[in-house]
N, C-alpha and C positions, 0 to 999 in steps of 0.2 A: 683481500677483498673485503669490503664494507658490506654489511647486510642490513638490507634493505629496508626502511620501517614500512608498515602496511597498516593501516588506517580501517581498523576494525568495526563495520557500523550496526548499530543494533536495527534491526529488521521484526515487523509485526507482522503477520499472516492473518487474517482474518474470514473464516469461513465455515459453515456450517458443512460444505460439501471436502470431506475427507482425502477422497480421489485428487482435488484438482489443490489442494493443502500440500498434500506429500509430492505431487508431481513439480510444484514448486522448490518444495525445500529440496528435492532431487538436485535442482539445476542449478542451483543458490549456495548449496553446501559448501563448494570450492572458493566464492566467490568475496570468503573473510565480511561475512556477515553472523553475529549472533544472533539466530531466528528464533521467534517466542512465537506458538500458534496458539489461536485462541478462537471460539466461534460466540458468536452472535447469541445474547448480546454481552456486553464487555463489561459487564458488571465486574467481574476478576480484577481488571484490570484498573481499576478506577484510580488506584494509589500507585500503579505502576511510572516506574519513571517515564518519560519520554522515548516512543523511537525514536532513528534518525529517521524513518520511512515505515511503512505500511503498505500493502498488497491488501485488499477490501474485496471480497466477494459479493458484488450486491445483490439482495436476493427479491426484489423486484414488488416491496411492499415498503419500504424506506418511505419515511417521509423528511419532509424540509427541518422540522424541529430537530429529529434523530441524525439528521445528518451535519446540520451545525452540532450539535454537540459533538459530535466525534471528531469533527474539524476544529472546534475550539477548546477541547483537550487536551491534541498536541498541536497547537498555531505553529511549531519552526519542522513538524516533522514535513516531509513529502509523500503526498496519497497518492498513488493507482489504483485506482477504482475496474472491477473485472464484472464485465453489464454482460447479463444473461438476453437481454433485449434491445437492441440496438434498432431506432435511437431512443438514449434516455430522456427521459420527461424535463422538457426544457427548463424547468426551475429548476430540477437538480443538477442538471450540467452546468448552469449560470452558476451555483456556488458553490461544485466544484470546480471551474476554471477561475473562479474568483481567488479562489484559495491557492491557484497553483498548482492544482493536481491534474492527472489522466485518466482518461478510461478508453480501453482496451474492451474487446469483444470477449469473451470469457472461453468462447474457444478457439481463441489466438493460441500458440505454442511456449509453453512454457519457456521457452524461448529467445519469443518476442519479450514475454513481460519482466525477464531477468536483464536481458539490453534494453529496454527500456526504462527499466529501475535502476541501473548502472547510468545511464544519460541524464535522468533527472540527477544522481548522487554532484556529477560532476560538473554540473551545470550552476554555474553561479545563481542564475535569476529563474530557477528551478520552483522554487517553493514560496511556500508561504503570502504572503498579501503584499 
């Protein structure tokens, strides 16, 4: 029997809320993703390579500047953005669906937002502009 190759993607977590970070990686662990968690803001990261994706906790003071930069950091990754207020303030939803990304209610089930990260992975016209 031939063994199987598995296509390992690097995964970014992004949340200042601890609880809803690990309940992520919980669901994620099996799912042959390398996950990097990091919270707000992402100064750390600035030289980091590229995820393939991002999980984004947004925490309800974001603005339009802070949020293109984070989207034009990694232009080929795929965001899920996790909105503590639903609905988002219509400019930020415009350039995140501009971008190709999602948002999710933030307390959807860990989950949702692991089948939903898995859907954008596989999805040709998923991401980016």
């Amino acid at each position: 029997m031939k063994p199987v190759a598995v296509d390992t993607k690097d995964l970014l977590i992004v949340s200042n809320d601890t609880g809803f970070g690990m309940a992520l990686v919980v669901v994620l662990k099996s799912a042959h993703f390398r996950i990097m968690v990091d919270s707000w803001p992402l100064s750390t990261l600035a030289d980091a390579a590229p995820p393939d994706a991002a999980i984004v906790d947004l925490h309800g003071d974001e603005t339009v500047v802070g949020l293109r930069e984070l989207l034009d950091r990694w232009p080929t990754a795929r965001f899920l953005f996790a909105v503590r207020e639903m609905p988002l303030r219509a400019t930020l939803a415009r350039i995140i669906r501009d971008h190709g990304g999602v948002t999710l209610a933030k307390d959807e089930s860990p989950m949702v937002f692991a089948s939903s990260l898995v859907a954008m992975l596989a999805s040709e016209d998923g991401a980016g502009p």
